[in-house]
C-alpha positions as CSV (number, residue, x, y, z in Angstrom):
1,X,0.0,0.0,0.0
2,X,1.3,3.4,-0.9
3,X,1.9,6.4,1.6
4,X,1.0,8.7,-0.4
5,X,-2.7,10.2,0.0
6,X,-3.1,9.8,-3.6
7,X,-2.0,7.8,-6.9
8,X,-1.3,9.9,-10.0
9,X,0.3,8.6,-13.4
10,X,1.6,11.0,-15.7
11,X,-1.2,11.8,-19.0
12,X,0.5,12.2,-22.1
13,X,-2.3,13.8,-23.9
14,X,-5.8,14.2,-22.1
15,X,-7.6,13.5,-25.2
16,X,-6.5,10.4,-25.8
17,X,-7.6,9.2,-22.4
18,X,-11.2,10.6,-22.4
19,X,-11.5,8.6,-26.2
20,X,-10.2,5.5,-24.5
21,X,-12.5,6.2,-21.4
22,X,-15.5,6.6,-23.9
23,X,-14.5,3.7,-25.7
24,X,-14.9,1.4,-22.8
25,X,-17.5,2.9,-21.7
26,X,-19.4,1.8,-25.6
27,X,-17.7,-2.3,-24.7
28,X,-19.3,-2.0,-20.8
29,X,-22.4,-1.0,-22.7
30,X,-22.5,-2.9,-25.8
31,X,-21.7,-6.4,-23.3
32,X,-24.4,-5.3,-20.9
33,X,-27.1,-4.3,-23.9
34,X,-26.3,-6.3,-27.4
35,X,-29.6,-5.2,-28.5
36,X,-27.5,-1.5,-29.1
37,X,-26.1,-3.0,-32.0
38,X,-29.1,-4.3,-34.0
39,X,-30.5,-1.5,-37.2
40,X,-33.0,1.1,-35.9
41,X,-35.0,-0.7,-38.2
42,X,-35.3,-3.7,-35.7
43,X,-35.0,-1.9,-32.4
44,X,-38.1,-1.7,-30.7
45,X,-39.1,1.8,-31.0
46,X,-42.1,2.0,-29.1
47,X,-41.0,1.1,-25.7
48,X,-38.0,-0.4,-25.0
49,X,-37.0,-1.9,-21.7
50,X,-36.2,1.1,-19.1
51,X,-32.2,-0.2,-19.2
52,X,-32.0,-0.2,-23.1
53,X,-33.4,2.8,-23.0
54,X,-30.9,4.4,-20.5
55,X,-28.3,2.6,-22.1
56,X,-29.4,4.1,-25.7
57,X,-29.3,7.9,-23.7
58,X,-26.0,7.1,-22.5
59,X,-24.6,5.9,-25.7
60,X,-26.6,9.0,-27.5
61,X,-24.3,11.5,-24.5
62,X,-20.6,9.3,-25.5
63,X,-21.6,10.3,-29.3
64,X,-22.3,13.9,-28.4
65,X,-18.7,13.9,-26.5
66,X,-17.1,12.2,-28.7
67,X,-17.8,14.8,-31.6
68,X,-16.7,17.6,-28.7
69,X,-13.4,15.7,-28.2
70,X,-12.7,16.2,-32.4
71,X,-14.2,19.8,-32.1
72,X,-11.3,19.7,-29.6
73,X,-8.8,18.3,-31.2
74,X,-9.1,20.3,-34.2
75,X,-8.8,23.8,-32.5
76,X,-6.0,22.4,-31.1
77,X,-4.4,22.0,-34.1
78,X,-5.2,25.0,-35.8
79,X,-3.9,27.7,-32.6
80,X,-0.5,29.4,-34.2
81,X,2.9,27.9,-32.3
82,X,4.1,29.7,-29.5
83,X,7.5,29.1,-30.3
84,X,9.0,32.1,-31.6
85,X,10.4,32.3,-35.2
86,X,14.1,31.8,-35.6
87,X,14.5,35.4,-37.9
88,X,12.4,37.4,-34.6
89,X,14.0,39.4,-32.5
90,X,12.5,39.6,-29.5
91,X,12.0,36.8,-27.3
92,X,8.5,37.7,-26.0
């Protein structure tokens, strides 16, 4: 058992841990509900069981995320360096 009052690993890119999170979150849910997979044709659409149901919310809420993380991802790529050009200057 550790001393310390807490355990921390270092995160190489946040990102990439939230997608991995999300994607197990879709296994848990997928194992728990395979009904998730089937077409929307063959769901049952006029009242599924309360858990399919939560689980289709859920799984509705890691889509909606997931689409934030890229959002994300792309700003991210896009923001101008802050390392300052070789030809300028001034360091600030």
């Amino acid at each position: 058992m550790s001393c310390r009052p807490h355990v921390s690993m270092p995160i190489a890119e946040l990102v990439a841990l939230l997608e991995a999170s999300l994607l197990f979150a879709l296994q848990l849910l997928i194992a728990s509900h395979p009904d998730l997979l089937a077409p929307p044709e063959e769901a049952d659409t006029i009242g599924p069981a309360p858990p399919l149901f939560g689980a289709r919310r859920i799984l509705a809420a890691v889509r909606e995320l997931n689409d934030a993380l890229d959002n994300y991802r792309d700003i991210l790529h896009h923001l101008p360096s802050s390392k300052p050009d070789a030809e300028d200057d001034i360091p600030f």
